[in-house]
C-alpha positions in Angstrom: -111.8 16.5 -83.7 -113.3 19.3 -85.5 -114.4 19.6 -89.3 -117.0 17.2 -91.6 -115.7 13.4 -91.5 -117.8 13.0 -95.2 -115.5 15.8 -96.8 -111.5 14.0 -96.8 -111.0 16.3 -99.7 -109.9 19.2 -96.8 -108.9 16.5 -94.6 -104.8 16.2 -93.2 -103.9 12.6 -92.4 -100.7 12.3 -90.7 -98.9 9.0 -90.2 -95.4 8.8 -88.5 -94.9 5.6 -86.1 -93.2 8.0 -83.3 -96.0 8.3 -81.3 -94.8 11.7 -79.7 -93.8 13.2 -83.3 -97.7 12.1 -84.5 -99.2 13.7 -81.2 -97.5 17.0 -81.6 -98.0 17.3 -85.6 -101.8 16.5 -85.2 -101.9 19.1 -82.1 -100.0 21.8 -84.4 -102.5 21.3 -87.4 -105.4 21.1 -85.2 -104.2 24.3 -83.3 -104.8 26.3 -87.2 -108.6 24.7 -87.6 -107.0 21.8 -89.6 -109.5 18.5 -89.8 -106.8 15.9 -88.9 -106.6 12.4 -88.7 -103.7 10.5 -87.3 -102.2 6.9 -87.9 -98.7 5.2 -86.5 -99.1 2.7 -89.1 -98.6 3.3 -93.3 -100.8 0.0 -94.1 -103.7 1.5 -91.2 -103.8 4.7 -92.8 -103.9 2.8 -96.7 -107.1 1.3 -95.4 -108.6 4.0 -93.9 -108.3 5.9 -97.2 -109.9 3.0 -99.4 -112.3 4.8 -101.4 -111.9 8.1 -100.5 -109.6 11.2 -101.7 -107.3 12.7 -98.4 -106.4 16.5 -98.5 -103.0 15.7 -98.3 -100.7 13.6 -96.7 -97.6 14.5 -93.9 -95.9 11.1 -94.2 -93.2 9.5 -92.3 -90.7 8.3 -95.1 -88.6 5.8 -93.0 -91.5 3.6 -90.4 -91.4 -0.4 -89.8 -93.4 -2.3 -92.3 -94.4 -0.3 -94.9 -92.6 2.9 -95.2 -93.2 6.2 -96.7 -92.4 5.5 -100.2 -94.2 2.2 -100.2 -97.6 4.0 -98.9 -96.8 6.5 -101.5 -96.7 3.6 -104.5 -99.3 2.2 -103.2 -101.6 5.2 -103.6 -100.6 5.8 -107.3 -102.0 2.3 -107.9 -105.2 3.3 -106.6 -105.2 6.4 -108.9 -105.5 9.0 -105.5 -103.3 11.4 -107.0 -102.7 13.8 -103.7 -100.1 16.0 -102.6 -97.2 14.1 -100.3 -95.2 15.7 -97.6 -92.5 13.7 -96.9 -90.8 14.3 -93.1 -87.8 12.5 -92.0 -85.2 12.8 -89.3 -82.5 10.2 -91.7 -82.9 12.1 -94.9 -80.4 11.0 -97.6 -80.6 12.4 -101.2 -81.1 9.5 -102.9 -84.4 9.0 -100.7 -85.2 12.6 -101.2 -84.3 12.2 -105.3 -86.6 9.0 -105.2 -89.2 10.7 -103.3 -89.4 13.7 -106.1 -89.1 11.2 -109.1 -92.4 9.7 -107.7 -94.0 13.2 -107.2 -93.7 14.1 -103.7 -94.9 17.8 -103.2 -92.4 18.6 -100.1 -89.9 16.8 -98.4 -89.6 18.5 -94.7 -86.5 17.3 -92.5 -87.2 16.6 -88.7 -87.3 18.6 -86.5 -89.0 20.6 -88.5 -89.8 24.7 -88.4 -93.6 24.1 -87.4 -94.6 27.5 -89.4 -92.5 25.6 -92.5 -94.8 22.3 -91.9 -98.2 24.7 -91.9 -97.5 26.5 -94.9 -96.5 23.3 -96.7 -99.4 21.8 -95.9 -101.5 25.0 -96.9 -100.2 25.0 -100.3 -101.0 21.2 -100.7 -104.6 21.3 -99.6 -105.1 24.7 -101.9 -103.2 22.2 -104.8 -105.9 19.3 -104.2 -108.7 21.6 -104.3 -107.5 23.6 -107.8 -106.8 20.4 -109.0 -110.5 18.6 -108.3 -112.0 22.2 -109.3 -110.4 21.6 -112.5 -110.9 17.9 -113.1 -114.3 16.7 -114.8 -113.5 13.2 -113.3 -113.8 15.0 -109.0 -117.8 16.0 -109.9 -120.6 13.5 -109.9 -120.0 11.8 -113.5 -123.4 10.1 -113.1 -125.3 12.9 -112.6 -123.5 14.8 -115.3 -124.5 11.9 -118.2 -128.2 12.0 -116.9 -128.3 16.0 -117.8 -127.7 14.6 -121.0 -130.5 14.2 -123.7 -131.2 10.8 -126.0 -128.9 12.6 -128.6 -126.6 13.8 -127.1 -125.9 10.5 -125.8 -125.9 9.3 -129.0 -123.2 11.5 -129.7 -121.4 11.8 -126.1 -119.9 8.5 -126.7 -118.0 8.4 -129.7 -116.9 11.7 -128.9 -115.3 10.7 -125.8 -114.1 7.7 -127.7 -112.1 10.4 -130.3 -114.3 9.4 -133.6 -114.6 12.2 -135.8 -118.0 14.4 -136.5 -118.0 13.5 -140.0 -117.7 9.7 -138.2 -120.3 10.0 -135.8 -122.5 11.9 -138.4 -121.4 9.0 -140.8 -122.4 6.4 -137.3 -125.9 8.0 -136.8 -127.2 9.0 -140.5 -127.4 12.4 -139.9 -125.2 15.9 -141.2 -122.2 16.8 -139.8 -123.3 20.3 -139.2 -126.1 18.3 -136.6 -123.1 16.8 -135.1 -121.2 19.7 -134.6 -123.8 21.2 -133.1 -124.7 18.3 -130.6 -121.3 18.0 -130.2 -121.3 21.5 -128.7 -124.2 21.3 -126.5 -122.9 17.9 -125.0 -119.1 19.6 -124.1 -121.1 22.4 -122.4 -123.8 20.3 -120.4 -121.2 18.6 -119.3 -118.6 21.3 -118.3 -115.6 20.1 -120.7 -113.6 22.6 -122.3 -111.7 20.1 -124.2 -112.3 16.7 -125.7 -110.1 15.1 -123.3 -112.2 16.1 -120.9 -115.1 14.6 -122.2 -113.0 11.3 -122.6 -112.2 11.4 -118.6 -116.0 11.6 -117.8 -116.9 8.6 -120.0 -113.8 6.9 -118.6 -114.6 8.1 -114.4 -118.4 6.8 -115.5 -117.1 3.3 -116.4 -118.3 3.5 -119.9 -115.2 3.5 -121.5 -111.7 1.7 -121.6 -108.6 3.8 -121.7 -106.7 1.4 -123.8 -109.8 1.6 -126.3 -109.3 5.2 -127.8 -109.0 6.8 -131.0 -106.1 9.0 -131.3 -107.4 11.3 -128.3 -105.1 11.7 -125.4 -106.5 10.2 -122.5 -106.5 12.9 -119.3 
């Protein structure tokens, strides 16, 4: 197949357990320049992700073992937040409710209009992309502290951690004009817009605890 293996961010993986169906889905996104990888099994496809961030998803809702809506729980516990496209020839609404609920982006009965399919999946790999463009926690965190002077990451910290600048100023001795001014250079070194922002780079980095925050809203 086609495409950079290192760069699952524009990557399709498909997973349906008919064989035929998985065939012809990975021909038809391949046939548009697609990078597409292909797996008839939900837990197979779980640990070939491990670690990295998929595109999107065309998932099989209803396949032996672990189904659709199992793989799809299963990625919300490891935080990969990406777009779902549900397909399924035994659509009911309560699975297609339940399948919402949990944040599915499209939900595509079989046999599907193959034009319906590649704008669908379109939509979802131009959703995962805005959505790591806009996240501070898709860049290189590390890299971002080390720009990052010896003050600023005195500062950076409680910040992140939602102290106050009178409370950092009152923390490191200094005025709080000085900390509204470090304050300032850290946001923009580090490409935040908002303090939340700042809070999901200390907590992507590993240097802070979500459940440890002061009256900030964690991203």
């Amino acid at each position: 197949m086609s495409g950079n293996p290192q760069s699952p961010a524009n990557t399709v993986y498909v997973v349906d357990d008919d064989a035929g169906m998985l065939e012809s889905t990975q021909w038809l996104l391949e046939s548009v320049g697609l990078e597409v990888k292909a797996y008839s099994d939900g837990r197979q496809f779980l640990e070939a992700v491990e670690g990295c961030r998929p595109g999107c998803v065309v998932l099989d809702i209803r396949m032996p073992g672990l189904g659709g809506l199992n793989v799809q729980e299963e990625l919300q516990k490891r935080d990969l937040d990406v777009p779902i496209i549900f397909i399924s020839g035994h659509a009911d609404v309560p699975i297609v409710v339940r399948a919402f609920k949990s944040g599915a982006f499209d939900f595509i009965e079989k046999p599907f209009n193959e034009q319906l399919l590649l704008d669908s999946v379109q939509q979802a790999l131009q959703q995962a992309t805005s959505a790591q463009e806009k996240s501070p926690a898709s860049a290189d965190t590390e890299a971002l502290i080390d720009t990052l002077t010896r003050r600023e990451r005195d500062v950076f910290l409680p910040l992140a951690q939602g102290y106050t600048s009178r409370e950092i100023a009152e923390q490191l001795d200094v005025s709080v004009k000085t900390i509204d001014l470090y304050r300032a250079r850290v946001m923009k070194r580090l490409g935040a817009d908002r303090l939340p922002d700042v809070t999901g780079i200390a907590i992507a980095a590993g240097l802070l605890d979500p459940e440890h925050l002061r009256g900030v809203q964690a991203p």
